[in-house]
py3Dmol code that shows the C-alpha trace and the ligand (Angstrom):
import py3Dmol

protein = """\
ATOM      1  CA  UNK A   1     -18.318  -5.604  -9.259  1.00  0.00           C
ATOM      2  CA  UNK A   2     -15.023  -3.571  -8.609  1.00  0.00           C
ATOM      3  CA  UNK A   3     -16.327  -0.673 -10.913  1.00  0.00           C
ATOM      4  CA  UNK A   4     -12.266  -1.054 -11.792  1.00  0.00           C
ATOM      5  CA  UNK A   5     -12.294  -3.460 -13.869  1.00  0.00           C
ATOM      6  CA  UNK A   6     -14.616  -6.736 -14.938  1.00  0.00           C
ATOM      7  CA  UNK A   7     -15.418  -9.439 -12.119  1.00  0.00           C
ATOM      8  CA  UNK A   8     -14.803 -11.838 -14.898  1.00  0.00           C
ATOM      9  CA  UNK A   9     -11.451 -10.332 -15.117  1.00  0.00           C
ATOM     10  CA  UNK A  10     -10.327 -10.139 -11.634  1.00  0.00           C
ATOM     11  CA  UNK A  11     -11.897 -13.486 -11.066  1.00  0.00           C
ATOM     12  CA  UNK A  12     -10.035 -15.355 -14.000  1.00  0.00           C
ATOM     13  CA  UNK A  13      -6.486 -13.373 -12.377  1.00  0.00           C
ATOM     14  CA  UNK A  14      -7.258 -14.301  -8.776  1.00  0.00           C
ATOM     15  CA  UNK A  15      -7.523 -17.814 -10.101  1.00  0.00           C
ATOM     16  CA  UNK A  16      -4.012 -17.564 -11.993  1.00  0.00           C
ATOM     17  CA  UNK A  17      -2.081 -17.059  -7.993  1.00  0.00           C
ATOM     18  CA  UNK A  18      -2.118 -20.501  -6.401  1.00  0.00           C
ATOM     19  CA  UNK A  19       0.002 -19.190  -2.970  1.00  0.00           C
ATOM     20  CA  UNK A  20      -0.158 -21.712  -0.393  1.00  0.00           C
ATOM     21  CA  UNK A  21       0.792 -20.667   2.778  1.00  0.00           C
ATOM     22  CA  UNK A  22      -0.969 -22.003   5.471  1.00  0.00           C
ATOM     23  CA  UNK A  23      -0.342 -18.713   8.285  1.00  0.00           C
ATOM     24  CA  UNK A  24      -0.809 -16.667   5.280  1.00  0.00           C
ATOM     25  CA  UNK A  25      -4.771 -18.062   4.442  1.00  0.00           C
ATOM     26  CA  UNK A  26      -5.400 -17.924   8.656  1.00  0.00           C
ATOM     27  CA  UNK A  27      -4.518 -14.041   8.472  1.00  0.00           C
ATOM     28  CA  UNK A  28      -7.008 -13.706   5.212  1.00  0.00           C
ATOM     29  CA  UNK A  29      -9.754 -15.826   7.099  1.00  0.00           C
ATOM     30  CA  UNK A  30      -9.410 -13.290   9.722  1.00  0.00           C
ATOM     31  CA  UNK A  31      -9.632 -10.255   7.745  1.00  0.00           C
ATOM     32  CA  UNK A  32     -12.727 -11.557   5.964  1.00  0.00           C
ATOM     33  CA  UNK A  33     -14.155 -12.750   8.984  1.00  0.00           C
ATOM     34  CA  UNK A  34     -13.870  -9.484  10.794  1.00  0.00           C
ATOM     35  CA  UNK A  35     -13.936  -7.024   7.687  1.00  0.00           C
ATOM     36  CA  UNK A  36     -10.673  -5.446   7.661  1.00  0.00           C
ATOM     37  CA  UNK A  37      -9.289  -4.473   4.541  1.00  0.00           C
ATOM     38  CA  UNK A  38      -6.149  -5.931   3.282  1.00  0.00           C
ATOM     39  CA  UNK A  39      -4.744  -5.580  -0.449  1.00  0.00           C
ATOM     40  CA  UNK A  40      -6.042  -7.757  -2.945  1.00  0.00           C
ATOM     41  CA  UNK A  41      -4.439 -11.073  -4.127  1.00  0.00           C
ATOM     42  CA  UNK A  42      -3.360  -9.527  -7.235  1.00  0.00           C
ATOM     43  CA  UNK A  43      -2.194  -6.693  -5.327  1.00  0.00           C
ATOM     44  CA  UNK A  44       0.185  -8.759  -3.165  1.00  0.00           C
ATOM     45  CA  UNK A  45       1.524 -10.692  -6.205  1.00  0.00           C
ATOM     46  CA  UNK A  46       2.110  -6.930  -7.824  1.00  0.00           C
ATOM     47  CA  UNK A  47       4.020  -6.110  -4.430  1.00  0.00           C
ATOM     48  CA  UNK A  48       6.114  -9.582  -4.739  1.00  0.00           C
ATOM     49  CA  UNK A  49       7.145  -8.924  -8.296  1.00  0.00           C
ATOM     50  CA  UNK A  50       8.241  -5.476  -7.284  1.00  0.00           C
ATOM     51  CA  UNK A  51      10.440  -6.304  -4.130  1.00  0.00           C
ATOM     52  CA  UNK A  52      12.100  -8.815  -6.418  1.00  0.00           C
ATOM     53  CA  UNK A  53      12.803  -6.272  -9.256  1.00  0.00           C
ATOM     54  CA  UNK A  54      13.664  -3.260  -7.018  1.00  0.00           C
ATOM     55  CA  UNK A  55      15.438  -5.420  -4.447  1.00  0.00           C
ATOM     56  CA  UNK A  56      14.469  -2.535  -1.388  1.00  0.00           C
ATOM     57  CA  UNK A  57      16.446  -2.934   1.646  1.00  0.00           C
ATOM     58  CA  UNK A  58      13.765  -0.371   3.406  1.00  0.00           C
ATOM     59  CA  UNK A  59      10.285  -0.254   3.312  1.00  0.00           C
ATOM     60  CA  UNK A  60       8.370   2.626   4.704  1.00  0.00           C
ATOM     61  CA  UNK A  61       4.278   1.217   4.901  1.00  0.00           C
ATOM     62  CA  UNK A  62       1.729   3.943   5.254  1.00  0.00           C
ATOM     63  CA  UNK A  63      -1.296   1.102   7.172  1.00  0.00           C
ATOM     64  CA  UNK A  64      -0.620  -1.973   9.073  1.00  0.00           C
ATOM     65  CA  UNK A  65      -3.956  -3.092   9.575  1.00  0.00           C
ATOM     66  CA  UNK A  66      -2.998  -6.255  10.991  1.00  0.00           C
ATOM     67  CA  UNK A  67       0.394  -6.813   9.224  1.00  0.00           C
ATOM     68  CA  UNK A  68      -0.901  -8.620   6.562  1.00  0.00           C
ATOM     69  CA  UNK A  69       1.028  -7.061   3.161  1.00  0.00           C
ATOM     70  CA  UNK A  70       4.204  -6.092   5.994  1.00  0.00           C
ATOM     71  CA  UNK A  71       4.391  -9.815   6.232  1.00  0.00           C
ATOM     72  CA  UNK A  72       4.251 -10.626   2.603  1.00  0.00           C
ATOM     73  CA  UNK A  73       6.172  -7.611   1.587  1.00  0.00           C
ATOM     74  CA  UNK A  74       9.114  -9.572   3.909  1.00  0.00           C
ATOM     75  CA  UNK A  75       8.494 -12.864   2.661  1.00  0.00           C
ATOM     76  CA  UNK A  76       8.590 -11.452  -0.944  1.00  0.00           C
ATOM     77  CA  UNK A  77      12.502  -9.877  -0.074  1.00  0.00           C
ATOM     78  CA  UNK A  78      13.293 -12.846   1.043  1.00  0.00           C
ATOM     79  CA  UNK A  79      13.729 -11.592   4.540  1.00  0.00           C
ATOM     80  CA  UNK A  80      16.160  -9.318   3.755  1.00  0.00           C
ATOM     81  CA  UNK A  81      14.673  -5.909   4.649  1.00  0.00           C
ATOM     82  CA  UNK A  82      13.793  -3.822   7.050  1.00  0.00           C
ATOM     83  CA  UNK A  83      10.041  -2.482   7.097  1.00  0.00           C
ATOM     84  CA  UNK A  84       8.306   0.398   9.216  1.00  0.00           C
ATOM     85  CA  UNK A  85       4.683   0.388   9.452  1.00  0.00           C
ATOM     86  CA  UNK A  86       2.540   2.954  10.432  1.00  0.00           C
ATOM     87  CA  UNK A  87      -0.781   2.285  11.720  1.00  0.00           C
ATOM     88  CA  UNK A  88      -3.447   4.600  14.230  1.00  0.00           C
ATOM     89  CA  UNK A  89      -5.423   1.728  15.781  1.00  0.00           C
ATOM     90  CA  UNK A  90      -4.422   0.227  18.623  1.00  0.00           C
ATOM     91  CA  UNK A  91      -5.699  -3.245  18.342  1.00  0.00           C
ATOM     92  CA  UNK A  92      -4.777  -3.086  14.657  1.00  0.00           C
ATOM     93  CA  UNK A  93      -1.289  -3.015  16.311  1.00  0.00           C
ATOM     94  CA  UNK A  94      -1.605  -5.400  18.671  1.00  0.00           C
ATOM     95  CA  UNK A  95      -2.888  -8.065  16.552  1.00  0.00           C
ATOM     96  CA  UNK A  96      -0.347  -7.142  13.561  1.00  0.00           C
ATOM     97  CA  UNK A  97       2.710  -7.429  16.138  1.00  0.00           C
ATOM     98  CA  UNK A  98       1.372 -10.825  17.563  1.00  0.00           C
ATOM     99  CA  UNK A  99       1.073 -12.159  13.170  1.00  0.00           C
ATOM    100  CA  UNK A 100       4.734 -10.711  12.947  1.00  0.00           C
ATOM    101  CA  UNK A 101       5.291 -12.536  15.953  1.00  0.00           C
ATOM    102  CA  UNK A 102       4.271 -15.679  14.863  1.00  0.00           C
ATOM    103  CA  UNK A 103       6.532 -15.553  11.101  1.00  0.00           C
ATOM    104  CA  UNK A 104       9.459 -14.778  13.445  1.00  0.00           C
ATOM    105  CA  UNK A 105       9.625 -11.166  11.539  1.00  0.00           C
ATOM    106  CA  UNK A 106      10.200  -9.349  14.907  1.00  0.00           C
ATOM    107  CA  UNK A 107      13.175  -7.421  14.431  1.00  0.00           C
ATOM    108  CA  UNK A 108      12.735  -7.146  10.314  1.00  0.00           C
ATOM    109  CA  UNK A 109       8.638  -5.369  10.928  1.00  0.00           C
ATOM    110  CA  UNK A 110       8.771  -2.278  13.207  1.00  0.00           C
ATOM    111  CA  UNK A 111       5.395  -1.025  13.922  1.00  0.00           C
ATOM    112  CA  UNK A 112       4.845   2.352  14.584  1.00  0.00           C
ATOM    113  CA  UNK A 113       1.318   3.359  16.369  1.00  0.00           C
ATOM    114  CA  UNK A 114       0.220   6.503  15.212  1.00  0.00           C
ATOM    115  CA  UNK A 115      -1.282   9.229  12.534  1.00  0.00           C
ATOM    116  CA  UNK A 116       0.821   8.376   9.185  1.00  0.00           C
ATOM    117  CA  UNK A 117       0.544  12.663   9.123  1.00  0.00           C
ATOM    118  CA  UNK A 118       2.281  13.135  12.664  1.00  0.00           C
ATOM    119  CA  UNK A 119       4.527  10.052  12.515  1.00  0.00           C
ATOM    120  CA  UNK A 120       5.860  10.635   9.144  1.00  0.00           C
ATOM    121  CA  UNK A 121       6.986  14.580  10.192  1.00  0.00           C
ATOM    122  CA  UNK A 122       9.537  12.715  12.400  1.00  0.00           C
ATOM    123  CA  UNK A 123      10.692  10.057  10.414  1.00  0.00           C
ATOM    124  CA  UNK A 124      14.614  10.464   8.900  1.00  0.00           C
ATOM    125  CA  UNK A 125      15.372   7.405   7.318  1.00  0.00           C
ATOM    126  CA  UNK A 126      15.120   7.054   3.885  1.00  0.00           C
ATOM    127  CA  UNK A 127      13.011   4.462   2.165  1.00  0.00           C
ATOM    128  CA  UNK A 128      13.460   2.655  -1.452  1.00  0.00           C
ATOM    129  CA  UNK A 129       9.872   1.658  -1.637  1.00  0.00           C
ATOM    130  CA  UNK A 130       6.697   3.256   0.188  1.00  0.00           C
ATOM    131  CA  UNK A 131       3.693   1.485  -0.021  1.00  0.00           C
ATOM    132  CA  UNK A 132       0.717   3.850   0.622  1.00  0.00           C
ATOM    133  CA  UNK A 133      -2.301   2.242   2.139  1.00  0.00           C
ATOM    134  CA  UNK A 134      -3.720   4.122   4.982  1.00  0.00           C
ATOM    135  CA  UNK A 135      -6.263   7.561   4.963  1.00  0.00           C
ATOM    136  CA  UNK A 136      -6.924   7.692   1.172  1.00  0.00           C
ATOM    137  CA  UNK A 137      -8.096  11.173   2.245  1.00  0.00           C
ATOM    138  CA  UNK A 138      -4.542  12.309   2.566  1.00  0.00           C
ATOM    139  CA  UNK A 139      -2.749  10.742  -0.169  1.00  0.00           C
ATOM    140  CA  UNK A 140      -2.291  14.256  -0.977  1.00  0.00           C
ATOM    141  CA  UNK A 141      -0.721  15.580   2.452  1.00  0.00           C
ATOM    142  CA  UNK A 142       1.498  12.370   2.809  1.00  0.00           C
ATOM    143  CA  UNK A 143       3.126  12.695  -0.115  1.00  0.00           C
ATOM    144  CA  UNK A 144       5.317  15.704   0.161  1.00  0.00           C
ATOM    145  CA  UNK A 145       6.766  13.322   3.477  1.00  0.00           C
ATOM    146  CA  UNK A 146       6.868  10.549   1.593  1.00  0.00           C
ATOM    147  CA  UNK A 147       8.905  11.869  -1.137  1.00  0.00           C
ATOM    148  CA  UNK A 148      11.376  13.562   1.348  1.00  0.00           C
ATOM    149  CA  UNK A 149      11.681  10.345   2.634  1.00  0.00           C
ATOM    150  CA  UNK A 150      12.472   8.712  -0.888  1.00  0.00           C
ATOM    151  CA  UNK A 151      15.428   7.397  -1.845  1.00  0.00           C
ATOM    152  CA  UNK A 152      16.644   9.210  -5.157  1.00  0.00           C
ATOM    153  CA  UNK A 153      15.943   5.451  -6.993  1.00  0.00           C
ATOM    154  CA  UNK A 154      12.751   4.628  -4.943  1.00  0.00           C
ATOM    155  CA  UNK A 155       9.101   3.817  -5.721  1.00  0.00           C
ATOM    156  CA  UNK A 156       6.179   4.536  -4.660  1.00  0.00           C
ATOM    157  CA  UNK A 157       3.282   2.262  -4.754  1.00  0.00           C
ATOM    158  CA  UNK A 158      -0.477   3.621  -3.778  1.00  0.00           C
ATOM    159  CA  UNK A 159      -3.132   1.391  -3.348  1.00  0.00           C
ATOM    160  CA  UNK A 160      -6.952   2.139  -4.025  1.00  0.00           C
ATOM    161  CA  UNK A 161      -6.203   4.918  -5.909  1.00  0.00           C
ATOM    162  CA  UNK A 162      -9.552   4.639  -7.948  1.00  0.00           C
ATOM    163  CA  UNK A 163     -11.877   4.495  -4.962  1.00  0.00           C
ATOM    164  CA  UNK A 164     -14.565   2.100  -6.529  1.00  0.00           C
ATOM    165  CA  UNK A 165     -14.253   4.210  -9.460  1.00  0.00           C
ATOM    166  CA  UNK A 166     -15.119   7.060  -8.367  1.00  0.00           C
ATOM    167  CA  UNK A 167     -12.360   8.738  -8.356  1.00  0.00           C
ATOM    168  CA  UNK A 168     -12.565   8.343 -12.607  1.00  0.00           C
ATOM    169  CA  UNK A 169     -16.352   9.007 -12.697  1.00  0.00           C
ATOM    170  CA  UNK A 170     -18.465  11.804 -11.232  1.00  0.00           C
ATOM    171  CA  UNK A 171     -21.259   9.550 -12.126  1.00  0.00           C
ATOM    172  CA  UNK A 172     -20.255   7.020  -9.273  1.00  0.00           C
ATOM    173  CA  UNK A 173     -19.033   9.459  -6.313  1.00  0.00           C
ATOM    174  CA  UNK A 174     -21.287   9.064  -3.374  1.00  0.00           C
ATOM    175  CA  UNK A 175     -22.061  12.184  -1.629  1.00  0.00           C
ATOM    176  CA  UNK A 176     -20.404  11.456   1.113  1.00  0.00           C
ATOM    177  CA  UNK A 177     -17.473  10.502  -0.411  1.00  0.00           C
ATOM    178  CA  UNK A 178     -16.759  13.774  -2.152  1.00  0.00           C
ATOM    179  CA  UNK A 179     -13.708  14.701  -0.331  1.00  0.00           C
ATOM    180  CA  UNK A 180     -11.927  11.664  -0.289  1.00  0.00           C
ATOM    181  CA  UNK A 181     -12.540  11.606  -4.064  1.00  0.00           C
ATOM    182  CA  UNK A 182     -11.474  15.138  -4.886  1.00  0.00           C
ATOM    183  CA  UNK A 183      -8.039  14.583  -2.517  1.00  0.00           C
ATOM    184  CA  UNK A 184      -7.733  11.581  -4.332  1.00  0.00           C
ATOM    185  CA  UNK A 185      -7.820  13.133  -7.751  1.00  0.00           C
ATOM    186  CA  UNK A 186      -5.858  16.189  -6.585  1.00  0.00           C
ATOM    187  CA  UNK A 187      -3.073  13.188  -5.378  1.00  0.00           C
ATOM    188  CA  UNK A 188      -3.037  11.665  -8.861  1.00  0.00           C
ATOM    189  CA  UNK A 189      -2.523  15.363 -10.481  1.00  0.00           C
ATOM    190  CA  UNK A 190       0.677  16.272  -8.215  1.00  0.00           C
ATOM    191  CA  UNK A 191       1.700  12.729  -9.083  1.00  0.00           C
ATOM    192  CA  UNK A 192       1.019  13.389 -12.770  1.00  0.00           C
ATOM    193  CA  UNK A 193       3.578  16.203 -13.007  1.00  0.00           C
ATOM    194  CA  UNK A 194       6.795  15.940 -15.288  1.00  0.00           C
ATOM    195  CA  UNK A 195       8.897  15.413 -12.461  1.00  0.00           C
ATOM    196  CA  UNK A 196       7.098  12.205 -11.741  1.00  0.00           C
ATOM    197  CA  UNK A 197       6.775   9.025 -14.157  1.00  0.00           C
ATOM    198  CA  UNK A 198       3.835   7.589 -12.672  1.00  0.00           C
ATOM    199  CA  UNK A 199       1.611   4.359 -13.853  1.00  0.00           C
ATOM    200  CA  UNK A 200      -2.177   4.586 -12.531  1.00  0.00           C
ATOM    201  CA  UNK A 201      -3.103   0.654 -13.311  1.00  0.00           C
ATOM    202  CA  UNK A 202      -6.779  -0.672 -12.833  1.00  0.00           C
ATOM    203  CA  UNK A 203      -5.625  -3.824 -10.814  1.00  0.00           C
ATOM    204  CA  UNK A 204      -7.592  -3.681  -7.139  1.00  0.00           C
ATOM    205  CA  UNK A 205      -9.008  -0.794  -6.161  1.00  0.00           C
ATOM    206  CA  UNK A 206      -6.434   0.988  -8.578  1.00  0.00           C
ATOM    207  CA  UNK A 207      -2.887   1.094  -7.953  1.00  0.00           C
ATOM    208  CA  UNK A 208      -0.668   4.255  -8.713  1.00  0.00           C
ATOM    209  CA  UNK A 209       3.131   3.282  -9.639  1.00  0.00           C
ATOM    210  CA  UNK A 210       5.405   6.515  -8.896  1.00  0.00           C
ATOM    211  CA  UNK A 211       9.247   6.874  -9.440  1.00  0.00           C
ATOM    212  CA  UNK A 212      11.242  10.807  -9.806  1.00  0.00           C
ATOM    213  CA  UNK A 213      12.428  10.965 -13.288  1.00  0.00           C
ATOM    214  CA  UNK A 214      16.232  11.325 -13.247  1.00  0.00           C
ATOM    215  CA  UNK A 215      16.627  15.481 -14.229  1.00  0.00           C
ATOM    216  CA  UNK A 216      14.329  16.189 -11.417  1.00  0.00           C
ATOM    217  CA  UNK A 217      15.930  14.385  -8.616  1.00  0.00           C
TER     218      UNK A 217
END
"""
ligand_1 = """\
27
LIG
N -1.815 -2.591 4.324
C -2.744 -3.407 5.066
C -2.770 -4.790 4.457
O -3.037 -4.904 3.245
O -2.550 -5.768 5.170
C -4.147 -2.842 5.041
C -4.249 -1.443 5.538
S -5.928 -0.909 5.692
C -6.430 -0.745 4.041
C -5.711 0.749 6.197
C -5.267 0.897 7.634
O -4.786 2.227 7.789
C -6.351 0.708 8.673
O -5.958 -0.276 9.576
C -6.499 2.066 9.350
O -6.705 1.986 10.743
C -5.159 2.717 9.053
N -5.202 4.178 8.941
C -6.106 4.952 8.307
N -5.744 6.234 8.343
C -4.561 6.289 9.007
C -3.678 7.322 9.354
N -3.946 8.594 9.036
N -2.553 7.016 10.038
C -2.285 5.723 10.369
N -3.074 4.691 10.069
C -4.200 4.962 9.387
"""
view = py3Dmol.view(width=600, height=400)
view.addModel(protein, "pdb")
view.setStyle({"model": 0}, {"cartoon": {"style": "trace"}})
view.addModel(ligand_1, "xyz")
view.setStyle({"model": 1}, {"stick": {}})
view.zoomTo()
view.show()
């Protein structure tokens, strides 16, 4: 149970995205296999249907793990943009550049090892979509980066922005999970101004949908 929405639910959706891509279900066997956390199915297919309405031709990725949603966020374009990942572990980066390797995405992935909160201080470019998926303790201290690194049209996407729940429920927040939650919710609040138009959807772990509204831009 998600504690974001019904297995029953999530199962019945999961069921509804019949992807078959053969690299693709070895780099999910290895996540499962060795517990790393990728985005959900449903997740991904959110991701795809985005890239194909926004069209980005940059993508700025806040956790690489090992390159999984880079490499579907590329497929999804089409192969037509440019992504920068972030990512602190080192043989998360190593394993992510040999997957990017092997789709021939080279020169369209750009990994960057390091802390999202140093590496995004020295980052210039700007971005059309941002996918945030790395510290959920510092949604809230990436995002004044990530929206100087915006483009005035761009989105942001956050993943697991509903922590197991927890982040909507006292009643589920494990002790130890206190600050994570309360960055979390203090995250969704900035997010939740009027200069934002923001979408919080139960879909994963909770996804959070951000774009500037126009008079604030
Ligand atoms: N986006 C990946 C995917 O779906 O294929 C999954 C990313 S995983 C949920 C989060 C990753 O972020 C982990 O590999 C972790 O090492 C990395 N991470 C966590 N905090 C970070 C930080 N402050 N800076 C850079 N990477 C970080």
């Amino acid at each position: 149970m998600s504690a974001i929405t019904y297995d029953y639910i999530e199962k019945y959706i999961r069921g509804l995205i019949k992807d078959e891509r053969p690299i693709i279900d070895e780099i999910e066997k290895y996540a499962k296999e060795n517990k790393v956390p990728i985005i959900h199915k449903e997740v991904a297919k959110f991701l795809e249907l985005m890239i194909n309405l926004k069209k980005p031709s940059k993508i700025l990725e806040l956790g690489t793990a090992i390159g999984y949603s880079a490499i579907l966020m590329e497929i999804a374009s089409n192969n037509k943009c440019e992504i920068v990942t972030i990512e602190r572990d080192n043989h998360m980066v190593s394993i992510a550049k040999g997957n990017i390797k092997k789709f021939g995405f080279s020169h369209k992935i750009k990994v960057i090892e390091g802390d999202c909160l140093e590496v995004l201080e020295d980052l210039e470019e700007k971005y059309d979509l941002i996918f945030m998926d790395a510290g959920k303790g510092h949604y809230n201290h990436f995002l004044p980066n990530c929206l100087r690194l915006l483009n005035k049209n761009g989105v942001i996407i956050a993943d697991n922005v509903l922590f197991r729940g927890m982040v909507a429920s006292d009643e589920l927040v494990k002790r130890r999970k206190i600050t994570i939650v309360k960055r979390m919710r203090e995250f969704l609040d900035l997010v939740s101004q009027q200069e934002f138009i923001t979408s919080v959807i139960p879909m994963g772990d909770g996804i959070a949908v951000i774009t500037r509204r126009k008079d604030y831009e």
